[in-house]
VOMIRO-784742 format. One record per residue (C-alpha): residue number from 0; residue in one letter; x, z, y. Coordinates in nm, 3 decimals, decimal comma, m for minus. Example, Ala and Ser with C-alpha at 12.3 -4.5 7.8 and 13.67 -1.06 7.14 Angstrom:
<sites>
  pos  code       xx       zz       yy
    0     A    1,230    0,780   m0,450
    1     S    1,367    0,714   m0,106
</sites>
This chain:
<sites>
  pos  code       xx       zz       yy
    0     X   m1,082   m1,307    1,247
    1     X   m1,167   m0,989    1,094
    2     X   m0,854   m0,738    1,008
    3     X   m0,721   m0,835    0,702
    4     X   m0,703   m0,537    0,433
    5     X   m0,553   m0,693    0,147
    6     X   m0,187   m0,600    0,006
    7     X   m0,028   m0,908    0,173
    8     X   m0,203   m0,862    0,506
    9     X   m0,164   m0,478    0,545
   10     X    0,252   m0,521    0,419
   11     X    0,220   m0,797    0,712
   12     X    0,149   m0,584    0,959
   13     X    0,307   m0,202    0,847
   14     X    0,645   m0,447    0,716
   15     X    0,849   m0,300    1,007
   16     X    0,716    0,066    1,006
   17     X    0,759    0,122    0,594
   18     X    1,112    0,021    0,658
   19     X    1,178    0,227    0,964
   20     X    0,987    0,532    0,756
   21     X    1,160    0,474    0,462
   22     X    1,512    0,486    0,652
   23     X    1,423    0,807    0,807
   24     X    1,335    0,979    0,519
   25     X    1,685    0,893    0,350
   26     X    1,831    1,012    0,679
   27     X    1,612    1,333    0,632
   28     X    1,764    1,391    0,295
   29     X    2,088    1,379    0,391
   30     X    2,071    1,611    0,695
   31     X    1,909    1,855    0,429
   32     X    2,167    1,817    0,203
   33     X    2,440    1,919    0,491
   34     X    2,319    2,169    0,566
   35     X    2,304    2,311    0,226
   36     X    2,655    2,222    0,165
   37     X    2,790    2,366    0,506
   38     X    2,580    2,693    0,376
   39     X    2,667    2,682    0,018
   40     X    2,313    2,657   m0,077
   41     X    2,153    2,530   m0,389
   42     X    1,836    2,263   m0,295
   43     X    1,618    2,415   m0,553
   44     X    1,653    2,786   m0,460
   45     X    1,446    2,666   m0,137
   46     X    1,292    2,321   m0,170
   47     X    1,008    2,419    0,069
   48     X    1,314    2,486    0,333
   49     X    1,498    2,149    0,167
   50     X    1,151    1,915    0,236
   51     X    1,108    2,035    0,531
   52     X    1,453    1,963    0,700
   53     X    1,391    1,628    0,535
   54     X    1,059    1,604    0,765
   55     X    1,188    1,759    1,033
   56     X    1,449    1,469    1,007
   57     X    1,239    1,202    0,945
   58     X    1,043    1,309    1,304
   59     X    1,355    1,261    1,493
   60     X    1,475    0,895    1,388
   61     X    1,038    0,790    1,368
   62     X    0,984    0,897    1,745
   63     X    0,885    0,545    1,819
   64     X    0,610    0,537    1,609
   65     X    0,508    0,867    1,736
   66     X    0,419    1,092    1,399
   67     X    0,207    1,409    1,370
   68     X    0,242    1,696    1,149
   69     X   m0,019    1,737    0,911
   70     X    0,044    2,113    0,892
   71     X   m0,281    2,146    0,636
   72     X   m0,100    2,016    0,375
   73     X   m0,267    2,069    0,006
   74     X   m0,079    1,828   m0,191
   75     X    0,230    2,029   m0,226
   76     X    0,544    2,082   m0,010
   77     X    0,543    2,019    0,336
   78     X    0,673    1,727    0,301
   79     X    0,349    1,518    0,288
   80     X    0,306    1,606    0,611
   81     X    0,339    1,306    0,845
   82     X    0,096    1,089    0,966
   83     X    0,124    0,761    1,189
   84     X   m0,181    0,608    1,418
   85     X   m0,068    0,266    1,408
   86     X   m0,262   m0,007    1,603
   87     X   m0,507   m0,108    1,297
   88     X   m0,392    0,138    1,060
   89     X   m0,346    0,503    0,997
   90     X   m0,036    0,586    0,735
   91     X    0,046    0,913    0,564
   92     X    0,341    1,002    0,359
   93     X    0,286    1,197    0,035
   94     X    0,507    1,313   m0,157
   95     X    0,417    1,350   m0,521
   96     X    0,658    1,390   m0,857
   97     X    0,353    1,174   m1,035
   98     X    0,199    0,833   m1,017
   99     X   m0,118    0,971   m0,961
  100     X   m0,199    1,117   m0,641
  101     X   m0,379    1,421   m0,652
  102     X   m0,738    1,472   m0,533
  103     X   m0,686    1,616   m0,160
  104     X   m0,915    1,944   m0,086
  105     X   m0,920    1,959    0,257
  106     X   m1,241    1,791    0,458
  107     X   m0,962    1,545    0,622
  108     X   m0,803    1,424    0,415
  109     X   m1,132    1,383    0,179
  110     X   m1,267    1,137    0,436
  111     X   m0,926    0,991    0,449
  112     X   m0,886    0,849    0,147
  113     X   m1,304    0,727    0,115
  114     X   m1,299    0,376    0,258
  115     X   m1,463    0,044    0,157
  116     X   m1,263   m0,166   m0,090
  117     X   m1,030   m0,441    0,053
  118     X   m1,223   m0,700   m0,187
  119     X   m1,594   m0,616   m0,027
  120     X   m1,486   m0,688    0,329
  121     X   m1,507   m1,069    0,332
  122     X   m1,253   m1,260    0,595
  123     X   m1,405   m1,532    0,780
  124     X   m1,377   m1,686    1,116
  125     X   m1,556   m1,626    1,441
  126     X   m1,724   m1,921    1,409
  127     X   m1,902   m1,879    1,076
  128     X   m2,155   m1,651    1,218
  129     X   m2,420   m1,729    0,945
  130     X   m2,251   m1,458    0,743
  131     X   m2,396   m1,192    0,927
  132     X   m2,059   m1,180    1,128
  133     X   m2,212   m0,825    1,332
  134     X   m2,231   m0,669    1,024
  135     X   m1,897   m0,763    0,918
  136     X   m1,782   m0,645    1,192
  137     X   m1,977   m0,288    1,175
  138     X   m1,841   m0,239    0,866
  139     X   m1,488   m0,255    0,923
  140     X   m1,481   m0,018    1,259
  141     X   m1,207    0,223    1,161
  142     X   m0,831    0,163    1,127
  143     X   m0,723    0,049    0,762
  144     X   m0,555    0,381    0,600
  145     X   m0,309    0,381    0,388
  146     X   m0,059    0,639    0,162
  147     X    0,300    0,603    0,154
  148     X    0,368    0,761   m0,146
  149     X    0,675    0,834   m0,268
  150     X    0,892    1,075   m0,455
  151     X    1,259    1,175   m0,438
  152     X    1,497    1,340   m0,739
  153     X    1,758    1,517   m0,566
  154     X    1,862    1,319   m0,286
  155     X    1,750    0,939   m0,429
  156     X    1,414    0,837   m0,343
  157     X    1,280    0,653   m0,639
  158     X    0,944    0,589   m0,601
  159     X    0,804    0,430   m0,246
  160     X    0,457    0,302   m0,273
  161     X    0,184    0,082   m0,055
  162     X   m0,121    0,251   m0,147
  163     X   m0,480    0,201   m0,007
  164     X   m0,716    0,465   m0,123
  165     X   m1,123    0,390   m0,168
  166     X   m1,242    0,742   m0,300
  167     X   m1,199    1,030   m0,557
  168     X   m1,251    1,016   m0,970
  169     X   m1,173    1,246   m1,223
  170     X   m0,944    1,452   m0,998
  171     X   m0,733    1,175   m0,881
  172     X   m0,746    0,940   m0,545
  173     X   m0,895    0,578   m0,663
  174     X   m0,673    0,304   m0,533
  175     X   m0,783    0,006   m0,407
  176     X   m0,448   m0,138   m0,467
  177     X   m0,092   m0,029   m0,512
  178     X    0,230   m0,193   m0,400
  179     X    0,595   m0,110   m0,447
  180     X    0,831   m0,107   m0,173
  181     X    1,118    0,039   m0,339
  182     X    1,312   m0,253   m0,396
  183     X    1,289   m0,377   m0,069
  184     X    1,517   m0,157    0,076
  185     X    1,733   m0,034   m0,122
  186     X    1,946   m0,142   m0,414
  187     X    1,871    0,182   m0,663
  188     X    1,754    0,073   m0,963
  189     X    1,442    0,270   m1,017
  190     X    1,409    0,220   m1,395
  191     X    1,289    0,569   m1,557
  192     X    0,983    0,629   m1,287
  193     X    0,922    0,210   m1,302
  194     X    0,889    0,233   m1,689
  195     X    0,622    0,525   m1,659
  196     X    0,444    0,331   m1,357
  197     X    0,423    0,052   m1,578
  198     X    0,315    0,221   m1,882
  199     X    0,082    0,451   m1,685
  200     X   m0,015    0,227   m1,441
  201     X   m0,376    0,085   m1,632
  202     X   m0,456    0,442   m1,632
  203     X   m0,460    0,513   m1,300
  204     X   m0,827    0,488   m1,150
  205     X   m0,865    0,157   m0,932
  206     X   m1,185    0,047   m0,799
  207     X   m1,354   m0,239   m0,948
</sites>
């Protein structure tokens, strides 16, 4: 059976690891935030220094799932930085204050976020071979990558998205699809950055 790509099938398989990820990065926030208190510090006078005690964090309770640094980070604050080499998918965490994720400028993450779209991949069985099955196949070589993308006010995460990516237009990453995750895990009702999703949401490039 060839991997399947869609929102259901991905969330089948990354279920465990979005919850584990998201987890950490709440237990990120609040190691940041005591060690601002203990120091007396104010987050915003240092949120490079805040994110990345978040990350730094977020490394120590995701050891299982064994994350690297993405030290060339051009979407912002360190914080982006983590990426996971899953079995059939690759997953970074971005960190952005809008809906939109902004066009990447490194060569990496360029290729990153250019993939086929979940729709042109056709699933069929290994025994319906008069669909050119090798092709399929050849097509669908590397791992399935996906953004967690999500963004925290203060310490409250309220945005924590499923996205897969399929190219660049207009300045902005082209989604194949999008799915929220946020109310999975946690109880906070997310209703000012929901609102704008929703309202936004038909202007945000997707591939046809």
């Amino acid at each position: 059976m060839i991997r399947e790509d869609s929102p259901e099938g991905t969330l089948a398989r990354l279920e465990t690891a979005c919850q584990e990820i998201f987890r950490a990065l709440e237990r990120g926030i609040q190691t940041a935030d005591h060690i601002h208190d203990e120091r007396g510090w104010k987050p915003k006078g240092d949120i490079h220094f805040y994110r990345h005690m978040t990350r730094r964090e977020a490394m120590e309770e995701l050891k299982q799932l064994n994350p690297e640094l993405d030290d060339d980070d051009d979407l912002g604050l360190p914080m982006s930085g983590l990426i996971f080499h899953l079995e059939h998918d690759i997953v970074r965490t971005w960190h952005t204050q809008d809906i939109k994720i902004p066009k990447p400028t490194t060569r990496a993450k360029l290729n990153f976020v250019h993939q086929i779209p979940e729709r042109q991949i056709p699933v069929v069985g290994d025994d319906e071979l008069s669909l050119d099955f090798e092709e399929i196949k050849a097509r669908q070589v590397k791992k399935n990558h996906v953004i967690i993308h999500w963004t925290a006010e203060g310490s409250t995460i309220v945005r924590f998205d499923l996205v897969r990516p399929v190219g660049v237009h207009g300045g902005q990453v082209t989604v194949d699809w999008r799915t929220p995750l946020l109310g999975r895990y946690t109880q906070v009702e997310d209703l000012q950055y929901r609102r704008r999703d929703t309202q936004t949401a038909l202007g945000e490039e997707e591939s046809q």
